[in-house]
N, C-alpha and C positions, 0 to 999 in steps of 0.2 A: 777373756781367757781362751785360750787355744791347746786343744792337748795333742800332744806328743807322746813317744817312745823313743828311748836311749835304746842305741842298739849295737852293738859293736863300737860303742864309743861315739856316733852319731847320733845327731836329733831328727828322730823322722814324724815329719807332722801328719798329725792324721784330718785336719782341715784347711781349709783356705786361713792365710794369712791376710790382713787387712791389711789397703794399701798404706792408710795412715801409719801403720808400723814400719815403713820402709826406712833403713836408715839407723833408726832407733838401738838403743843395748834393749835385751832382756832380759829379765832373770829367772830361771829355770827351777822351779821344786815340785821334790816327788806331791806325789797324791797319794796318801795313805789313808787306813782304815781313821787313823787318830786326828785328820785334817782332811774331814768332808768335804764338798762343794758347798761353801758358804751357804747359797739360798738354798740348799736340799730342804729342809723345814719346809721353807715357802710352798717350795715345788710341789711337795706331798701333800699338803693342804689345801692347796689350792685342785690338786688330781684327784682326791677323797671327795670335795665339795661340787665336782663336778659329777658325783656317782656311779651307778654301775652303766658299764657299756652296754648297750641296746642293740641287736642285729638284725638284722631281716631273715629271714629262714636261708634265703640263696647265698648270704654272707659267710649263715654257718655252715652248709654243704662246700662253697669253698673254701672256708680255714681248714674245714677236715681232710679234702684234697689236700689242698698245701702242707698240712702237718704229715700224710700218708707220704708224700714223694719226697719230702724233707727225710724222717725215717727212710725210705728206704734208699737215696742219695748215702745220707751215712752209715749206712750198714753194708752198703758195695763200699762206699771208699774204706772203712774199718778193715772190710776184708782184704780190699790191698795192700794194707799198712801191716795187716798178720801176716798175709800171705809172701811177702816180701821180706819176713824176718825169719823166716823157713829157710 
């Protein structure tokens, strides 16, 4: 399975297509709340049985960096998106 975005009446893929598909019809349905990804079950059971994530102290000093300049990236771009509706 490969996903995509309709967009202006275009399919724009958001992965690599497999060469084995070249050539091929495919048939295209949305992804809705009511038609999960089949193996989601799986998925999550298997992520639960693998337990809680373990980090090194340096791990967490940098997610907290990372999370601080994330925050503040989006709080300058928010303000261009207000300040440009002035």
């Amino acid at each position: 399975m490969i996903r995509a975005l309709i967009h202006d009446g275009r399919v724009e893929v958001q992965e690599p297509i497999p060469a084995s598909w070249e050539g091929q019809t495919v048939h295209i349905v949305p992804l809705t709340p009511d038609d999960p990804l089949p193996d989601l079950e799986q998925r999550l059971t298997a992520l639960h049985r693998m337990g809680p994530a373990e980090f090194e102290p340096e791990e967490r000093e940098q997610m907290r960096a990372y999370l601080e300049e994330l925050d503040r990236v989006s709080a300058a771009a928010m303000a261009a998106i207000e300040g440009g509706r002035r």
